[in-house]
Predicted model as a PDB file, atoms N, CA, C, CB and O in Angstrom, pLDDT in the B-factor column:
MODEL        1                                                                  
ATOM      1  N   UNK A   1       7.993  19.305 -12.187  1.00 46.00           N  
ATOM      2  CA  UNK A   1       7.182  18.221 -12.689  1.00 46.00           C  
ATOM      3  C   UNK A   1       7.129  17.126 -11.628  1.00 46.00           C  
ATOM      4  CB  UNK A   1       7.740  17.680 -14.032  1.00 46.00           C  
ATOM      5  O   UNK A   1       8.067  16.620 -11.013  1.00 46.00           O  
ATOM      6  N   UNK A   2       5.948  16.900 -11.558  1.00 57.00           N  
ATOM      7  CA  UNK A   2       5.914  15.903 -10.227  1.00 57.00           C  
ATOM      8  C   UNK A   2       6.426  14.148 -11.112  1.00 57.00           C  
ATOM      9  CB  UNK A   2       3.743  15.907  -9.326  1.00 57.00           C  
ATOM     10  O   UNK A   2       6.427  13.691 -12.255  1.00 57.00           O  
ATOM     11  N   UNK A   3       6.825  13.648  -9.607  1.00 56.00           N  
ATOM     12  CA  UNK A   3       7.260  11.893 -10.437  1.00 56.00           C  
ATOM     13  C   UNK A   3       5.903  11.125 -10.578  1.00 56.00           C  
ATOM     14  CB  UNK A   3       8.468  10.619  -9.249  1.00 56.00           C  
ATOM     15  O   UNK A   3       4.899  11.158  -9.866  1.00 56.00           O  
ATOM     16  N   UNK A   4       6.132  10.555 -11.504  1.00 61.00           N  
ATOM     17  CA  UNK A   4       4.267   9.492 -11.474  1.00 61.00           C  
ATOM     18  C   UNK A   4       4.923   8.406 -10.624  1.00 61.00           C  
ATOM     19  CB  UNK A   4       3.362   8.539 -13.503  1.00 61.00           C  
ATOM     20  O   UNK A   4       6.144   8.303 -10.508  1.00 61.00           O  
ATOM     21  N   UNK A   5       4.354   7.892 -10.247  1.00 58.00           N  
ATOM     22  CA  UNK A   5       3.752   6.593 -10.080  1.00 58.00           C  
ATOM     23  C   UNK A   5       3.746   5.556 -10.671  1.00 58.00           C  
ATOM     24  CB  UNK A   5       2.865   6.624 -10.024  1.00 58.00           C  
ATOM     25  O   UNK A   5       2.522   5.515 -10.803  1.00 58.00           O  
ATOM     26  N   UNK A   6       4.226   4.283 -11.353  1.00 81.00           N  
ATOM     27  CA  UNK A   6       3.659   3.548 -11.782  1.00 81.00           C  
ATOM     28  C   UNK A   6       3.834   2.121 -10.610  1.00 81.00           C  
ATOM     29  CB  UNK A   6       4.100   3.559 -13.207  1.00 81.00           C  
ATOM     30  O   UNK A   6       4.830   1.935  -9.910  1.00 81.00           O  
ATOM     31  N   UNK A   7       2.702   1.314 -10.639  1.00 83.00           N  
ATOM     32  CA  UNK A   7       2.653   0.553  -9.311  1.00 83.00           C  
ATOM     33  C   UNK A   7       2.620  -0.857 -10.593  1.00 83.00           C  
ATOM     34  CB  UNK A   7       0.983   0.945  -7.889  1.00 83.00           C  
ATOM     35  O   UNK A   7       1.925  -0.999 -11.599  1.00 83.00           O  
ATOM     36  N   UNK A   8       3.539  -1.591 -10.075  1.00 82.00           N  
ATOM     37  CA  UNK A   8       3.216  -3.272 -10.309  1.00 82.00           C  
ATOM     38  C   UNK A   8       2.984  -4.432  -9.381  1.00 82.00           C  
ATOM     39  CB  UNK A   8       4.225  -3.805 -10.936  1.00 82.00           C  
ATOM     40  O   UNK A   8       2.894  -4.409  -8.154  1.00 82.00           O  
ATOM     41  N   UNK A   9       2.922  -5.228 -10.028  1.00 86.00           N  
ATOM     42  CA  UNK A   9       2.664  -6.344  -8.836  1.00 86.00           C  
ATOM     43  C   UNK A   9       1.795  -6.216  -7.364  1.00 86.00           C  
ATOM     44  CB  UNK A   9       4.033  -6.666  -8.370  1.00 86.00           C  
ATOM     45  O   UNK A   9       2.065  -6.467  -6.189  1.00 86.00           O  
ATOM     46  N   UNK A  10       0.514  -5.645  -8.147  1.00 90.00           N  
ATOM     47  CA  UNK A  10      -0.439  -5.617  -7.168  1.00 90.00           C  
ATOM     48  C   UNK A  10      -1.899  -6.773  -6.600  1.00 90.00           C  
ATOM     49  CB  UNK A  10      -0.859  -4.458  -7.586  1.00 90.00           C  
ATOM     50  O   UNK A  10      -2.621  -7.460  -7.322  1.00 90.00           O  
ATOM     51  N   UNK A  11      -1.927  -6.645  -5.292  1.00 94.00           N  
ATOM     52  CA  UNK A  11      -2.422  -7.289  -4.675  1.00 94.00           C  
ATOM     53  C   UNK A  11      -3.507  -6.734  -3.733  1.00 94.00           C  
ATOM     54  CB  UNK A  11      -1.562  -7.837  -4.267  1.00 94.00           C  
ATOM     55  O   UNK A  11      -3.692  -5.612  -3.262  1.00 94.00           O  
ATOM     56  N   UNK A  12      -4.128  -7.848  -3.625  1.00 94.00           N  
ATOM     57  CA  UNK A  12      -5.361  -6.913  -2.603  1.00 94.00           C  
ATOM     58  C   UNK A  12      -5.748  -8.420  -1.341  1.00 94.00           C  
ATOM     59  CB  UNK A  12      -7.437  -6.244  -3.999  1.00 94.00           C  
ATOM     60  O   UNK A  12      -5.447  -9.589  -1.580  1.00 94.00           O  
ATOM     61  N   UNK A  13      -6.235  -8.083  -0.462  1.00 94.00           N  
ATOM     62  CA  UNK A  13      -5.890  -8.496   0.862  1.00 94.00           C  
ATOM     63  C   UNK A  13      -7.229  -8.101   1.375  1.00 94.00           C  
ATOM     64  CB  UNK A  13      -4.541  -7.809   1.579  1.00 94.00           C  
ATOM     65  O   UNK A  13      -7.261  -6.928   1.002  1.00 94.00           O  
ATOM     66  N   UNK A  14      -8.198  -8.288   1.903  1.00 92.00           N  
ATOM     67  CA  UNK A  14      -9.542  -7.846   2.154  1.00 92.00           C  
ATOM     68  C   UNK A  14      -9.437  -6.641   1.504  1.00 92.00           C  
ATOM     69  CB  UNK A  14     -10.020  -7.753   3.619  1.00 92.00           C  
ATOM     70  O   UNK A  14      -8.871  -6.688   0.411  1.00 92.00           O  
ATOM     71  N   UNK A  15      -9.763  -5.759   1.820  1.00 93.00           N  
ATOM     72  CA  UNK A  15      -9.983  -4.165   1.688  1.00 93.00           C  
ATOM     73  C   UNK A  15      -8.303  -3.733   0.951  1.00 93.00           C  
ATOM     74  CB  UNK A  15     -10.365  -3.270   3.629  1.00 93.00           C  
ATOM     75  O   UNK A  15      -8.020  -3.739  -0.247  1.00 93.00           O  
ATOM     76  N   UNK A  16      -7.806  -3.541   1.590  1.00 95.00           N  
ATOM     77  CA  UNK A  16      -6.667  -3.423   1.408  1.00 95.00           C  
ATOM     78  C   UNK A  16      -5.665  -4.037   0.256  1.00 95.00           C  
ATOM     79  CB  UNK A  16      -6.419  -3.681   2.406  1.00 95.00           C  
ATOM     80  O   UNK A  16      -5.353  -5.199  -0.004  1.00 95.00           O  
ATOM     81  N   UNK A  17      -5.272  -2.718  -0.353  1.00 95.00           N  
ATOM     82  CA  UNK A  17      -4.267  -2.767  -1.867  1.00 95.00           C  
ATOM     83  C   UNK A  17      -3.030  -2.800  -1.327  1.00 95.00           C  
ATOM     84  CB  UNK A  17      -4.322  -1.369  -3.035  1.00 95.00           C  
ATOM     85  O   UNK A  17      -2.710  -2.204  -0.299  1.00 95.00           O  
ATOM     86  N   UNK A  18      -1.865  -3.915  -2.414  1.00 96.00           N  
ATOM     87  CA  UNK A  18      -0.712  -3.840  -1.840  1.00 96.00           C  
ATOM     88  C   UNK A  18      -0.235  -3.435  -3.541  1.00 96.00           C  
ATOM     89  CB  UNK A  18      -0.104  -5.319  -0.846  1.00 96.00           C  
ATOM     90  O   UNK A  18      -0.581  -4.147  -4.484  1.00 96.00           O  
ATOM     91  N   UNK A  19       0.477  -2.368  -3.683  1.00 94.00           N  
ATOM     92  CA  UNK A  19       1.476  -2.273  -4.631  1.00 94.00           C  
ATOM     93  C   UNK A  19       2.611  -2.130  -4.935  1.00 94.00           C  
ATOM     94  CB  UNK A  19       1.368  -1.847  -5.025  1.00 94.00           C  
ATOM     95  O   UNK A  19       3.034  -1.907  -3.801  1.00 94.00           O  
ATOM     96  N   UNK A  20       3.373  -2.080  -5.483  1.00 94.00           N  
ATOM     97  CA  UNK A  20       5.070  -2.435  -5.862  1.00 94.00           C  
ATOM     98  C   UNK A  20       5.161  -0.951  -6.615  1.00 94.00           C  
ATOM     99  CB  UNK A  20       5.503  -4.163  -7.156  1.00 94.00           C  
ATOM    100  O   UNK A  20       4.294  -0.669  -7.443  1.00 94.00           O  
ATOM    101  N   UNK A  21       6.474   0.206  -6.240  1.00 92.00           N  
ATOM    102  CA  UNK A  21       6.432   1.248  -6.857  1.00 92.00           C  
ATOM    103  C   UNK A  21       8.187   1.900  -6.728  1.00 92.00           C  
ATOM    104  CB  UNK A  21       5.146   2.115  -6.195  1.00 92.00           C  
ATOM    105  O   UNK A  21       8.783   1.667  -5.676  1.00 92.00           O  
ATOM    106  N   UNK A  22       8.745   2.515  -7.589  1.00 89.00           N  
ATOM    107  CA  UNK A  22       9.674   3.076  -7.298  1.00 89.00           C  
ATOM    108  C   UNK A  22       9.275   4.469  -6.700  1.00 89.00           C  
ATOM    109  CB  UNK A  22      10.459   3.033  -8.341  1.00 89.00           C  
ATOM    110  O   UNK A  22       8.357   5.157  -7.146  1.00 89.00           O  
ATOM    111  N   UNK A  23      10.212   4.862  -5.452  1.00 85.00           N  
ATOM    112  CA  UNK A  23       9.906   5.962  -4.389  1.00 85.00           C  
ATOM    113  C   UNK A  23      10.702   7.196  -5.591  1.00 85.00           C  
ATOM    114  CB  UNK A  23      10.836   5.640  -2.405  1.00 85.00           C  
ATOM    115  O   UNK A  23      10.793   6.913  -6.786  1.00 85.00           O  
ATOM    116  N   UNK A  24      11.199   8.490  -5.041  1.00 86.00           N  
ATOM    117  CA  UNK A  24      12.041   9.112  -5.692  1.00 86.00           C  
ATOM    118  C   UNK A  24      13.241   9.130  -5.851  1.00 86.00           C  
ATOM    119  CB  UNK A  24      11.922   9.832  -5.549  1.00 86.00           C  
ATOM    120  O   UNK A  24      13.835   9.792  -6.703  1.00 86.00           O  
ATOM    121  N   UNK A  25      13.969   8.022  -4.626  1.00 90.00           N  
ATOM    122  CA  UNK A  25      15.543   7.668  -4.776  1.00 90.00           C  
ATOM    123  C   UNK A  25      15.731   6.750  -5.499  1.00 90.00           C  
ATOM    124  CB  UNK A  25      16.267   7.317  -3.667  1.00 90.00           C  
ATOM    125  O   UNK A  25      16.896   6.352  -5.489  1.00 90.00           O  
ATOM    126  N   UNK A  26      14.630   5.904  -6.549  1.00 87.00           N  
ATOM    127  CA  UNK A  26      14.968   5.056  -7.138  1.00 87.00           C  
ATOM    128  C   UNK A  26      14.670   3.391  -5.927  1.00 87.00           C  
ATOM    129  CB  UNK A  26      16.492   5.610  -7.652  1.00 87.00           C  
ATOM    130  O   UNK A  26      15.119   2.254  -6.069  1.00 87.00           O  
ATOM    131  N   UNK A  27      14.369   3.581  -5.566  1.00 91.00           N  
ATOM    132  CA  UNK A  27      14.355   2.608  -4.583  1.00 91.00           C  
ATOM    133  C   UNK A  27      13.085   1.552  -4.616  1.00 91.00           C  
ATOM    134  CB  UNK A  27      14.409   3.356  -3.295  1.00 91.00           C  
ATOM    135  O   UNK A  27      12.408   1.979  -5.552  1.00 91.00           O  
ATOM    136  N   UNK A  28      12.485   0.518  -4.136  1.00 92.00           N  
ATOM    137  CA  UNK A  28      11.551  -0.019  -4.550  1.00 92.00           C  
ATOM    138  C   UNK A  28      11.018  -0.026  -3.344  1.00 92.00           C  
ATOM    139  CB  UNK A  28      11.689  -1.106  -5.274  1.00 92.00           C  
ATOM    140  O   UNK A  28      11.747  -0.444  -2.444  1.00 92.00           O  
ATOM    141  N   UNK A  29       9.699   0.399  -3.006  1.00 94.00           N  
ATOM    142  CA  UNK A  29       8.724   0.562  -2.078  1.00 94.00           C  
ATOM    143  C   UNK A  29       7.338  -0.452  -2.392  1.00 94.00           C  
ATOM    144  CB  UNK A  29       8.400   2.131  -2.089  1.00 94.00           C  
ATOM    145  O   UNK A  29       6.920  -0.685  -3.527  1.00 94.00           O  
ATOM    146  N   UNK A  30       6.675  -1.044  -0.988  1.00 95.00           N  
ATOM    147  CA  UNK A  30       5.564  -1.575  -1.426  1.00 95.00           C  
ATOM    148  C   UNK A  30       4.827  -0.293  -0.651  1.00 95.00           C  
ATOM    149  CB  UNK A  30       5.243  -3.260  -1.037  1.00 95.00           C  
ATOM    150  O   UNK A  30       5.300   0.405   0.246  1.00 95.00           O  
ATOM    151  N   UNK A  31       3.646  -0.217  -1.222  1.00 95.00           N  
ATOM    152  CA  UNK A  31       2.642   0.662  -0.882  1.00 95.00           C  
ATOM    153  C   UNK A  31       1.398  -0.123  -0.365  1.00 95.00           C  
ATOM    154  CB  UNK A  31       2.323   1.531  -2.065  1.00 95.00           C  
ATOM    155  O   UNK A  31       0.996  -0.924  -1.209  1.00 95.00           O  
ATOM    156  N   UNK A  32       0.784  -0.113   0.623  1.00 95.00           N  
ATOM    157  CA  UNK A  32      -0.615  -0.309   0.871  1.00 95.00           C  
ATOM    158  C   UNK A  32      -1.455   0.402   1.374  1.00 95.00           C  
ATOM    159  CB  UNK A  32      -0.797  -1.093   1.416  1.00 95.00           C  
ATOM    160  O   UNK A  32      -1.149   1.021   2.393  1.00 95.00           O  
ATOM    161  N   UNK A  33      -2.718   0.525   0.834  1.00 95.00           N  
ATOM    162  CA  UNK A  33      -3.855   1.131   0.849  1.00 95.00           C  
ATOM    163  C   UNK A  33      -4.996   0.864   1.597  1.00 95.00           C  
ATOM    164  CB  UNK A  33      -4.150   1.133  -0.128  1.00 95.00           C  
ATOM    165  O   UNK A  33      -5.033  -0.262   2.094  1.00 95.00           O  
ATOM    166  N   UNK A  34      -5.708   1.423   1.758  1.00 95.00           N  
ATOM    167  CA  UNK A  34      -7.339   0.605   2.505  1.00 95.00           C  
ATOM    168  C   UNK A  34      -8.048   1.423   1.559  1.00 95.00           C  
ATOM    169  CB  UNK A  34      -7.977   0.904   4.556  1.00 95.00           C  
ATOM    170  O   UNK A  34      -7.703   2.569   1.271  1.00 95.00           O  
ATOM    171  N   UNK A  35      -8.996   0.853   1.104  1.00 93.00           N  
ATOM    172  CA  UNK A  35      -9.963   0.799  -0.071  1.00 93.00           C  
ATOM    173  C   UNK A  35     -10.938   1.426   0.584  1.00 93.00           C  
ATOM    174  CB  UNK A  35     -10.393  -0.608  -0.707  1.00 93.00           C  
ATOM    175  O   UNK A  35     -11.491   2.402   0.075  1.00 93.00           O  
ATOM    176  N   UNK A  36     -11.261   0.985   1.723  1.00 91.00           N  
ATOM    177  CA  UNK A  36     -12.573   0.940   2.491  1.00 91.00           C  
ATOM    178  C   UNK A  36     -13.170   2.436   2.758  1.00 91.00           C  
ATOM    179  CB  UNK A  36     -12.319   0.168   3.941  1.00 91.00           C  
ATOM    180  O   UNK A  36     -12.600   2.915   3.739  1.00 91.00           O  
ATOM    181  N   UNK A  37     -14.076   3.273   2.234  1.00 90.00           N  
ATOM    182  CA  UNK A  37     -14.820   4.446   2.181  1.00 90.00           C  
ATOM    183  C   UNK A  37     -14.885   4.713   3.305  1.00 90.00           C  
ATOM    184  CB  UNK A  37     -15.985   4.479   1.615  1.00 90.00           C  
ATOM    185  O   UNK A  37     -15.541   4.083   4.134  1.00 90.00           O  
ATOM    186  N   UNK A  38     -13.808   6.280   3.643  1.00 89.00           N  
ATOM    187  CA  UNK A  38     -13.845   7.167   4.837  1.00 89.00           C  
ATOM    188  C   UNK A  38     -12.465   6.655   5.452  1.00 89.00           C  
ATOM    189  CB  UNK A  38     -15.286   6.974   5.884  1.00 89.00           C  
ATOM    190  O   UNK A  38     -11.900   7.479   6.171  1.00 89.00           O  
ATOM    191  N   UNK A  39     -11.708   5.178   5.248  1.00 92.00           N  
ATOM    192  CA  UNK A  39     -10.824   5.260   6.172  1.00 92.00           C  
ATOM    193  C   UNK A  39      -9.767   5.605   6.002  1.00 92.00           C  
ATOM    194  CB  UNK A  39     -10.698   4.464   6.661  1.00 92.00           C  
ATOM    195  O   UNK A  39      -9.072   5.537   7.016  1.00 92.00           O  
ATOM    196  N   UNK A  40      -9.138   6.082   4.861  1.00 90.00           N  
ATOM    197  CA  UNK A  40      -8.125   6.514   4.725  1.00 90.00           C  
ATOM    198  C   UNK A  40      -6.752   6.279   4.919  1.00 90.00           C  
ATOM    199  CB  UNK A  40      -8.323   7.108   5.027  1.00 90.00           C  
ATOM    200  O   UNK A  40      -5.928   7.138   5.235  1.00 90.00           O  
ATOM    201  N   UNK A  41      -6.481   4.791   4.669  1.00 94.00           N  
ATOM    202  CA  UNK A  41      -5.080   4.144   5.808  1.00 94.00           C  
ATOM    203  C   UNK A  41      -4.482   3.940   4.871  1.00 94.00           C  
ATOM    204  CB  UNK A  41      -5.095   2.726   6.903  1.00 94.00           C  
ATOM    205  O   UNK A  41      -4.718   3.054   4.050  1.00 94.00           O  
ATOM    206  N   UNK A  42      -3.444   4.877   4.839  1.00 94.00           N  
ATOM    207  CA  UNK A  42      -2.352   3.380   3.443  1.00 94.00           C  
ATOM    208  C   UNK A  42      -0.336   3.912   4.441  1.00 94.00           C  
ATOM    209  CB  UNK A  42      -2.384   4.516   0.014  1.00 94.00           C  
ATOM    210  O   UNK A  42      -0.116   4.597   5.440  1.00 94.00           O  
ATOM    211  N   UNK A  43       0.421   3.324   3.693  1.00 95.00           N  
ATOM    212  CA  UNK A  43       1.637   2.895   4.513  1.00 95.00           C  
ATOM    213  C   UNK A  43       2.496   2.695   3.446  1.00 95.00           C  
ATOM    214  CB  UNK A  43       1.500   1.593   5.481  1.00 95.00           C  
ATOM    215  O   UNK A  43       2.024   2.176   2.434  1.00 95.00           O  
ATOM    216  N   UNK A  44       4.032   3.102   3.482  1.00 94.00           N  
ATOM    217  CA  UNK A  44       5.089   2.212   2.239  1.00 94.00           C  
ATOM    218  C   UNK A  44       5.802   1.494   3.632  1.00 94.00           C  
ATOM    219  CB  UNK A  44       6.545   3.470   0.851  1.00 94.00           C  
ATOM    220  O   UNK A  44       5.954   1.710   4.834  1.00 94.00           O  
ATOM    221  N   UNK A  45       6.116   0.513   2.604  1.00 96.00           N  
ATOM    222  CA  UNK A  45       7.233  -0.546   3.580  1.00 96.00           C  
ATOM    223  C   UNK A  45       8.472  -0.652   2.700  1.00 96.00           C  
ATOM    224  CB  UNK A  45       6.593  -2.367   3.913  1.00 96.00           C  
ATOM    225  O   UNK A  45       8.819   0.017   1.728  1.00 96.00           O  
ATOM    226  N   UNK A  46       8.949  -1.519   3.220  1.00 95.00           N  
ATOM    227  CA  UNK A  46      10.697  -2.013   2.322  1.00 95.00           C  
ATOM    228  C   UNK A  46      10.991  -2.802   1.981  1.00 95.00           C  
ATOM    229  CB  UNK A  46      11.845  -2.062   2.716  1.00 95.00           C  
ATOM    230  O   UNK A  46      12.098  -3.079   1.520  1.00 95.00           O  
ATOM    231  N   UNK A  47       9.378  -3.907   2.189  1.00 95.00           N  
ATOM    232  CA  UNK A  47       9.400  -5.126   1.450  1.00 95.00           C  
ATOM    233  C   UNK A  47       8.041  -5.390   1.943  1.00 95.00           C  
ATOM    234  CB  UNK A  47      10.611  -6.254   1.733  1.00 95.00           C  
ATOM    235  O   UNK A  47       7.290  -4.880   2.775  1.00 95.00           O  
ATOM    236  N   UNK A  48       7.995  -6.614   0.923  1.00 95.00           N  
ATOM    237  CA  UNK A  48       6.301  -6.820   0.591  1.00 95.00           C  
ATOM    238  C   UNK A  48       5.887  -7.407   1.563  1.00 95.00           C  
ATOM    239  CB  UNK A  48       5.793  -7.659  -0.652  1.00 95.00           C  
ATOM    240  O   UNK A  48       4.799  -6.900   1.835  1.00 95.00           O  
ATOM    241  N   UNK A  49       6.206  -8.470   2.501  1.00 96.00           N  
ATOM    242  CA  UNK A  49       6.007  -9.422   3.214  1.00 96.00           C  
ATOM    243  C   UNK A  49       6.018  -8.077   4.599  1.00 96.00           C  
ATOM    244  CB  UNK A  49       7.215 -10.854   3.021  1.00 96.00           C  
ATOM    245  O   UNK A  49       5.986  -8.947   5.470  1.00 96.00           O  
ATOM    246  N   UNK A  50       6.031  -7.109   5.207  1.00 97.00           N  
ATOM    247  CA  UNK A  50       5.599  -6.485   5.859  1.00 97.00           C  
ATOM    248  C   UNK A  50       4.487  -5.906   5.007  1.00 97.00           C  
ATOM    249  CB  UNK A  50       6.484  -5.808   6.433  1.00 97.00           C  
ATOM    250  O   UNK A  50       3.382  -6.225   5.447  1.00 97.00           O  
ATOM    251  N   UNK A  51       4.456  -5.325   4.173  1.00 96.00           N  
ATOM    252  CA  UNK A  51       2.962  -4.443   4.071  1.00 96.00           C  
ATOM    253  C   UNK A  51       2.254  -5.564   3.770  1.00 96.00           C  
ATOM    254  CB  UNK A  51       2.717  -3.115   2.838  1.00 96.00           C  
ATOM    255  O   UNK A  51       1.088  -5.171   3.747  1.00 96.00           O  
ATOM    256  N   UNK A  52       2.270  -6.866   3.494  1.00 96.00           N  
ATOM    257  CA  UNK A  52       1.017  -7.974   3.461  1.00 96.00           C  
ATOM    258  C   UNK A  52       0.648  -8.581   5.085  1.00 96.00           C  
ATOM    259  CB  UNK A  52       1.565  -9.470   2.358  1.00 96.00           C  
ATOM    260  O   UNK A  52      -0.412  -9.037   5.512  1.00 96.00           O  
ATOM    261  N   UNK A  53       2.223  -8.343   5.907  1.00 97.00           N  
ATOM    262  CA  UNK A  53       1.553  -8.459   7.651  1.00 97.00           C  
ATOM    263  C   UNK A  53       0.440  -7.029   7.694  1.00 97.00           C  
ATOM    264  CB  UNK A  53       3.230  -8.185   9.252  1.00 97.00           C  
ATOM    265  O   UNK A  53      -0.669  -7.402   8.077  1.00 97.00           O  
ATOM    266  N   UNK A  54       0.468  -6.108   7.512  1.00 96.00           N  
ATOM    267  CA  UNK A  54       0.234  -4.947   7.582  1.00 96.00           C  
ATOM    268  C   UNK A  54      -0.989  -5.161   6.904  1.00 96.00           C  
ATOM    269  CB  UNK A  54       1.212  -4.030   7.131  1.00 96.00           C  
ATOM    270  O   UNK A  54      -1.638  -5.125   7.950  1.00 96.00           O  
ATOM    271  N   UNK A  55      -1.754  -5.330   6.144  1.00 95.00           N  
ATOM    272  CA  UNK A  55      -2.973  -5.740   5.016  1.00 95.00           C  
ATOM    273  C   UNK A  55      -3.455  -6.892   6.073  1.00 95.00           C  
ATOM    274  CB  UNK A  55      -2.395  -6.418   3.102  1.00 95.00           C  
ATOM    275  O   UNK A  55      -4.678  -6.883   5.930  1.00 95.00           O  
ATOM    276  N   UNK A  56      -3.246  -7.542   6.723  1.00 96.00           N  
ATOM    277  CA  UNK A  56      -3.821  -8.929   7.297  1.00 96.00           C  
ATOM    278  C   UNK A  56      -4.550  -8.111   8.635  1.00 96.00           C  
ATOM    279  CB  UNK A  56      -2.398 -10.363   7.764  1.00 96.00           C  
ATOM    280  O   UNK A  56      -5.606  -8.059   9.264  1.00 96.00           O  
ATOM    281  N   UNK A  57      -3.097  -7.484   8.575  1.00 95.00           N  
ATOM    282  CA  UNK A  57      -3.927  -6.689  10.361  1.00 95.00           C  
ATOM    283  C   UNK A  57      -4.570  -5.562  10.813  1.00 95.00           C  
ATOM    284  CB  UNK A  57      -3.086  -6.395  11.378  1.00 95.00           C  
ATOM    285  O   UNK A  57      -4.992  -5.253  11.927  1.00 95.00           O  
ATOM    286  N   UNK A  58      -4.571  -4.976   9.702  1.00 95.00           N  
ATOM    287  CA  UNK A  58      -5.607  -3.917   9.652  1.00 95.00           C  
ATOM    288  C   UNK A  58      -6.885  -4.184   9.863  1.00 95.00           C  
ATOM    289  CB  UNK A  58      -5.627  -3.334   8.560  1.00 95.00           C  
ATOM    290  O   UNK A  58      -7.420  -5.160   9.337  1.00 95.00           O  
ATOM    291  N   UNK A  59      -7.746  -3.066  10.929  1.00 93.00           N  
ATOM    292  CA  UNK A  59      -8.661  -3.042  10.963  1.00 93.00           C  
ATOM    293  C   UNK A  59      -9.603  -1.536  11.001  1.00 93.00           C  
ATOM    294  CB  UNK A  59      -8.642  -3.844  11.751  1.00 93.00           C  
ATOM    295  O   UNK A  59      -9.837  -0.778  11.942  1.00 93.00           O  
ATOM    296  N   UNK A  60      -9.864  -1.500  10.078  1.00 88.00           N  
ATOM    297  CA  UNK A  60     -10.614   0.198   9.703  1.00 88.00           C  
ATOM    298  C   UNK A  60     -12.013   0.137  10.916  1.00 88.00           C  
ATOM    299  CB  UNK A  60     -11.470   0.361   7.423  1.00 88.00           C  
ATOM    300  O   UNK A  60     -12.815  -0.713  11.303  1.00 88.00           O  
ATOM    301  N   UNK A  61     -11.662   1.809  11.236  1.00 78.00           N  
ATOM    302  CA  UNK A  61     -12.296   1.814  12.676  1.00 78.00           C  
ATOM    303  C   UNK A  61     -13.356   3.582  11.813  1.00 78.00           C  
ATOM    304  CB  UNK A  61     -10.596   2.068  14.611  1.00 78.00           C  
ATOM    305  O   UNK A  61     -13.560   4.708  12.266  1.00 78.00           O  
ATOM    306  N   UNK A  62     -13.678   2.999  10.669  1.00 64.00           N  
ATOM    307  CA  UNK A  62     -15.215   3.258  10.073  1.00 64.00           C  
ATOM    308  C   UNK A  62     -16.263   3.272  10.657  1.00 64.00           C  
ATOM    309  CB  UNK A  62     -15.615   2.511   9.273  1.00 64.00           C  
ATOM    310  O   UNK A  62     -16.533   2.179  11.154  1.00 64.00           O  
ATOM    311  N   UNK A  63     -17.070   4.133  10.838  1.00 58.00           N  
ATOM    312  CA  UNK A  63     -18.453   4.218  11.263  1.00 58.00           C  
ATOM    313  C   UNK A  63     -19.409   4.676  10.406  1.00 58.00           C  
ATOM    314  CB  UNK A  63     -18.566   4.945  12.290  1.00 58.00           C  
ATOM    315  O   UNK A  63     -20.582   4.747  10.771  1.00 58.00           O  
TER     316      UNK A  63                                                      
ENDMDL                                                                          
END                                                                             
């Protein structure tokens, strides 16, 4: 049985989703995403304040 997901404390940043999630060790991961159609970018960090540097500095290289 796969683990779900459940994401809290989410945020969005231009394009880019930041969410709050437990990983499978129990551990708390932020997750971010790029929204943006075709680019496909997302990342976990180990705290929020990197994946929101990470959301600021992204730049989707979409055509």
């Amino acid at each position: 049985m796969p683990a779900r997901d459940f994401f809290h404390s989410v945020m969005r940043i231009g394009p880019v989703q930041i969410g709050t999630h437990r990983d499978r060790n129990g551990q708390t991961k932020h997750a971010a995403v790029c929204s943006a159609d075709g680019c496909g970018w997302s990342a976990d960090y180990t705290s929020q304040t990197a994946a929101q540097l990470a959301a600021r500095t992204h730049r989707c290289n979409v055509r």
